[in-house]
C-alpha positions as CSV (number, residue, x, y, z in Angstrom):
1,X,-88.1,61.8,-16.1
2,X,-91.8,62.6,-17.1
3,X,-93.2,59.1,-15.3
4,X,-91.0,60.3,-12.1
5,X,-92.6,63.4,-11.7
6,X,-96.0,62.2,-12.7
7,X,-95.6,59.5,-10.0
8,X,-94.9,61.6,-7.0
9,X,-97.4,64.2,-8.3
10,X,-99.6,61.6,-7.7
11,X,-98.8,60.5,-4.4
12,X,-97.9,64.1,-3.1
13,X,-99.9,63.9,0.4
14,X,-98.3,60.8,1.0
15,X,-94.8,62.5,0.5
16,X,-95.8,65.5,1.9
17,X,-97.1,63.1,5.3
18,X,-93.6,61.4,5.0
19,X,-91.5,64.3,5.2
20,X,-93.9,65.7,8.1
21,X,-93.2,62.7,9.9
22,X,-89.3,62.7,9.3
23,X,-90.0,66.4,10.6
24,X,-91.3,65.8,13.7
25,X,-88.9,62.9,14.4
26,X,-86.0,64.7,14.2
27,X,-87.1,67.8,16.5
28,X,-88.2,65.0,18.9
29,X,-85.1,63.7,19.0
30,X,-83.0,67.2,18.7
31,X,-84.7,68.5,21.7
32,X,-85.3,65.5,23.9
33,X,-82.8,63.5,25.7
34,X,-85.2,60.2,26.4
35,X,-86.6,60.0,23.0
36,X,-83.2,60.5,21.7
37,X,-82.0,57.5,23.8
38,X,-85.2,55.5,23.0
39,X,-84.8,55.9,19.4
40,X,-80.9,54.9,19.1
41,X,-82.2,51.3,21.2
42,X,-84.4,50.5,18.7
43,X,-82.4,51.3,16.4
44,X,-79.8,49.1,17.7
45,X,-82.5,46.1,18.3
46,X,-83.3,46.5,14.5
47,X,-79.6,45.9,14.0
48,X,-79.4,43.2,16.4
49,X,-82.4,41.2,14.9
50,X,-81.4,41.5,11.2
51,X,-77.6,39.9,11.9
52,X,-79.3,37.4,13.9
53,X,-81.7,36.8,11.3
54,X,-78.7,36.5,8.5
55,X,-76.3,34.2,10.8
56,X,-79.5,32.2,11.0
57,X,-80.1,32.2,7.6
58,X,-76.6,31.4,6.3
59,X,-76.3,28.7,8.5
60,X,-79.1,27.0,7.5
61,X,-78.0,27.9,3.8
62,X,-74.9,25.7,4.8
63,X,-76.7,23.3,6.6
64,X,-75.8,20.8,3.9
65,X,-72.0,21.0,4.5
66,X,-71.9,21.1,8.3
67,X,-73.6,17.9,8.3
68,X,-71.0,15.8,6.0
69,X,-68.5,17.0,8.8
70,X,-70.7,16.3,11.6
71,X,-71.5,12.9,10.1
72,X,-67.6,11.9,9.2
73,X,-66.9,12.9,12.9
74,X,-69.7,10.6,14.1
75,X,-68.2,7.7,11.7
76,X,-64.4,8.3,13.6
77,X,-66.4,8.4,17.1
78,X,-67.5,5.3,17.0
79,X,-64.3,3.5,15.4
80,X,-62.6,4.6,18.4
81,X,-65.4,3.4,20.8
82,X,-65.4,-0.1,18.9
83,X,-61.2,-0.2,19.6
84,X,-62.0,0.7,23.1
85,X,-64.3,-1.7,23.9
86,X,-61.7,-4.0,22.3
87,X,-59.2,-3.1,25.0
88,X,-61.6,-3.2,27.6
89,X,-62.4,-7.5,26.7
90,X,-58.7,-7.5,26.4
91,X,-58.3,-6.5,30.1
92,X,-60.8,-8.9,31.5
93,X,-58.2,-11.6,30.2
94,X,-55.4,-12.6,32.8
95,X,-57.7,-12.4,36.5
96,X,-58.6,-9.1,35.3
97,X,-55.0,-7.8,34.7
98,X,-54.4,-7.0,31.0
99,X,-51.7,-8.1,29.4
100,X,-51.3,-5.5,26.8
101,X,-50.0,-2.3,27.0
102,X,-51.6,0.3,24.2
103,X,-49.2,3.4,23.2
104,X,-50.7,5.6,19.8
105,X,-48.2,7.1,17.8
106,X,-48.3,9.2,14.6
107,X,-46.5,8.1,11.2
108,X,-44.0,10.8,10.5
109,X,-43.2,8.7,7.0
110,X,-44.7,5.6,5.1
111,X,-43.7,4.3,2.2
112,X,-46.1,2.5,-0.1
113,X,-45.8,0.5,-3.5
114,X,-42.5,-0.9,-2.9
115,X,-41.5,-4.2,-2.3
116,X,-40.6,-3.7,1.3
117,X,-42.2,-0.9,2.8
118,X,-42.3,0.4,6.4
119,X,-43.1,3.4,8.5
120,X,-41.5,5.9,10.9
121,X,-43.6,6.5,14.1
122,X,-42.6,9.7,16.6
123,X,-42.4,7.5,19.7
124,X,-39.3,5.5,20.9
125,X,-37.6,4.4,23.8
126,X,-38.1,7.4,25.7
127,X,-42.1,6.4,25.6
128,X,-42.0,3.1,26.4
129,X,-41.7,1.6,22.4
130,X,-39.2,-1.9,22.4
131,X,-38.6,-4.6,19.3
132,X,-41.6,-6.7,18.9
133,X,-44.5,-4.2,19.2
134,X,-47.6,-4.8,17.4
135,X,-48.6,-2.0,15.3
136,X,-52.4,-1.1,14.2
137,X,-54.9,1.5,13.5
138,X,-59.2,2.0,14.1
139,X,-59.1,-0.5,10.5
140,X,-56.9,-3.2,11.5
141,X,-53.2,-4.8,11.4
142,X,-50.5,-2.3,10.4
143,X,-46.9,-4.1,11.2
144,X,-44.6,-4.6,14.0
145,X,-41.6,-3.0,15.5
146,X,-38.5,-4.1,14.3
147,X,-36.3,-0.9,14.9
148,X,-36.2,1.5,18.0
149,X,-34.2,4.9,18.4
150,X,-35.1,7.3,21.5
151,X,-37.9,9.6,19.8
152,X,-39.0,6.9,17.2
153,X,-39.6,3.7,16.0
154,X,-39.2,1.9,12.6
155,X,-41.8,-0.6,11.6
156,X,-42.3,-3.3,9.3
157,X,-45.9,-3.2,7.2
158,X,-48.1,-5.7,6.3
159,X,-47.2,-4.1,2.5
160,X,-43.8,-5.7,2.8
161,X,-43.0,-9.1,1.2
162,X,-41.0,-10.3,3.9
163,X,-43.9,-10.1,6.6
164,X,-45.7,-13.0,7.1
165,X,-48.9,-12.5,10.0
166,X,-50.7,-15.4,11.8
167,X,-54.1,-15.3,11.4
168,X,-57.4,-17.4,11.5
169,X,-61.1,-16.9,9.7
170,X,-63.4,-15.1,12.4
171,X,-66.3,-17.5,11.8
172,X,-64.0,-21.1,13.5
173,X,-60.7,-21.7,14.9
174,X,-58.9,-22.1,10.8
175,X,-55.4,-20.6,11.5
176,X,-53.3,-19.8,8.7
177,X,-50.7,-17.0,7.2
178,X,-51.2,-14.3,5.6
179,X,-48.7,-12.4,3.6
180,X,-48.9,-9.4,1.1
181,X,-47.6,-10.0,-2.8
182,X,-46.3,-7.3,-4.6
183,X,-48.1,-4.7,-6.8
184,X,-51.7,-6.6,-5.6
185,X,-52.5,-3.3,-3.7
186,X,-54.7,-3.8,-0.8
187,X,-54.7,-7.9,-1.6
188,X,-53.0,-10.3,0.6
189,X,-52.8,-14.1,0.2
190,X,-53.8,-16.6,3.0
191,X,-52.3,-19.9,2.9
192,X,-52.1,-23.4,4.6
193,X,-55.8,-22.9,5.0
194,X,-57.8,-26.6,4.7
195,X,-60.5,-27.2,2.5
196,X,-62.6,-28.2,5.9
197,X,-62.8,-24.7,6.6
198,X,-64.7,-24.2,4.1
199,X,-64.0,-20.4,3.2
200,X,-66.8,-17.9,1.4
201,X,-65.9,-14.7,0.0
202,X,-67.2,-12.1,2.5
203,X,-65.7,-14.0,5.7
204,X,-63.6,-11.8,7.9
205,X,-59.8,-12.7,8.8
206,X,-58.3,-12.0,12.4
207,X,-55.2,-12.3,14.0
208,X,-55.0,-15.5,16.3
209,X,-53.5,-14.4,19.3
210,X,-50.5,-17.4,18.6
211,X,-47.5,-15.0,18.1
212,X,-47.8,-13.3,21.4
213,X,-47.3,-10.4,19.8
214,X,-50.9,-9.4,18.7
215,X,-53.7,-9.9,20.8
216,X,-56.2,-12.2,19.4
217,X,-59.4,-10.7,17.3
218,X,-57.6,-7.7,15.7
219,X,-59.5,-7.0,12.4
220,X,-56.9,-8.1,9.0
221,X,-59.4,-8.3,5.9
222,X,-62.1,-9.9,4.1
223,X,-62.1,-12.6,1.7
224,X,-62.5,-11.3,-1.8
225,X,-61.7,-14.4,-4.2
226,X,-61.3,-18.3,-3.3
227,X,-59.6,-21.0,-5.4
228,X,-60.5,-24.7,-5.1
229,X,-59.4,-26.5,-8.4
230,X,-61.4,-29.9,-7.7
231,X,-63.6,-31.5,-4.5
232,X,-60.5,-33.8,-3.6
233,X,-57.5,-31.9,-2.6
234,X,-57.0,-31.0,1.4
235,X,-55.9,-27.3,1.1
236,X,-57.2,-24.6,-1.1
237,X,-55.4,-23.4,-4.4
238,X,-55.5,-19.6,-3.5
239,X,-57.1,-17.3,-1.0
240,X,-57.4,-13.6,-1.4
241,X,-58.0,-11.3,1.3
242,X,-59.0,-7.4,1.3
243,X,-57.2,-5.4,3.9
244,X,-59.0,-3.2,5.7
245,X,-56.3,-0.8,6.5
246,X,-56.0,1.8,4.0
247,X,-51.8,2.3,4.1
248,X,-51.9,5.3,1.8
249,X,-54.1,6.9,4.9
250,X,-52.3,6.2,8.1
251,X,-51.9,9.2,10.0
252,X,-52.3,7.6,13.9
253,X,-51.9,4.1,15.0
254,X,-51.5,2.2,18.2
255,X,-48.7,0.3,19.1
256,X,-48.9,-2.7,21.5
257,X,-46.8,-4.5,24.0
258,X,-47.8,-7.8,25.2
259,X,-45.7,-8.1,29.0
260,X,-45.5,-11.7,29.1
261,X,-44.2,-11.9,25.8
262,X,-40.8,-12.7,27.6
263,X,-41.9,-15.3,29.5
264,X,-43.8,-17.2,27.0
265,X,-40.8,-16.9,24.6
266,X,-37.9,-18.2,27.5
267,X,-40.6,-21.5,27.3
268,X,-41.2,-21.6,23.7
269,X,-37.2,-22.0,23.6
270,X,-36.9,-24.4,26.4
271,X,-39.2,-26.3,25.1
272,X,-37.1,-26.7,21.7
């Protein structure tokens, strides 16, 4: 209590100035209408420039976090643009008239780690959805339609032992199939594929366009182990491929209808 008094003793003009001023002040602005008015803007500008100067500063504080999301957005931006442009060669195809029809849907229920799983989409009939469909997302092959209702849609996934999907190695003409074994995860096997095609781990797979039912060049997978037992056989011993679609993160996919897939079937029958 000493060291307080002792301290404004010290310093009593420049209380005694301070209290003056605070004086004046406040007859100025008891009596006078414009300095009363003048004083309550500045006032309100100091209020002004501090939050501006703390939304600034908090944001900048969290300019860290903003930028993950930003970034992530960026990443989903361009996936879409690179499925775009993929539509966009597609409708070059056929004197300019595109073949394929794209509808997106959402998965209302996939099931995962079973032996023969498949999802539920929210479109049916009523939006255009038929038996057949191709099914994928911004990552790749997903299934194909083998049910249909009015509102939705039941498909087939890759993840189900009894689908088997035509494919081919990016980098030549190879086609083979590719089917999913159970409890490998994300792993598929590709088979009928000769050793002249002479596969590397890292090569991408692609659907080939043969079943009339996916468009040709729709991403599948990468190769992530290759088995060749000896230098004389014709066809490799196993061939492992990565997915790229993640099925426990579907949320949106694409369906696809190919409208000549009629035609091309009535010859593939009369041709039998």
């Amino acid at each position: 209590m000493n060291r307080i008094i002792q301290f404004v003793f010290k310093r009593k003009n420049f209380f005694l100035f301070f209290a003056i001023q605070i004086i004046g002040f406040s007859l100025i602005y008891r009596n006078n209408s414009y300095y009363r008015v003048e004083f309550m803007a500045k006032i309100k500008k100091i209020i002004y420039w501090s939050f501006d100067n703390y939304n600034s500063l908090r944001q900048y504080t969290n300019y860290g976090k903003y930028n993950e999301v930003l970034l992530a957005q960026n990443s989903k931006l361009k996936t879409h643009i690179s499925l775009l442009e993929k539509i966009s060669d597609f409708s070059k195809n056929n004197d300019h008239k595109s073949s394929y029809i794209y509808t997106s849907a959402k998965v209302i229920y996939n099931s995962y780690g079973k032996a023969n799983n498949y999802l539920i989409l929210n479109k049916g009939k009523k939006a255009g959805i038929s038996l057949d469909m191709a099914v994928i997302s911004d990552r790749g092959v997903v299934g194909i339609v083998i049910a249909v209702t009015e509102n939705y849609s039941k498909v087939i996934s890759l993840f189900n032992m009894d689908f088997n999907l035509n494919v081919r190695l990016k980098k030549n003409f190879i086609y083979g199939s590719l089917s999913w074994i159970l409890f490998t995860d994300d792993n598929a096997t590709l088979k009928d594929i000769p050793i002249r095609a002479d596969v590397n781990i890292g090569d991408t797979i692609i659907t080939d366009g043969k079943s009339f039912i996916f468009p040709e060049g729709i991403n599948v997978g990468v190769v992530n182990y290759v088995l060749k037992k000896n230098e004389n056989q014709s066809f490799y011993d196993d061939v492992k491929v990565k997915l790229f679609e993640d099925f426990k993160d579907l949320g949106y996919v694409y369906l696809i209808k190919n409208k000549n897939k009629s035609e091309l079937d009535k010859l593939m029958e009369d041709g039998k």
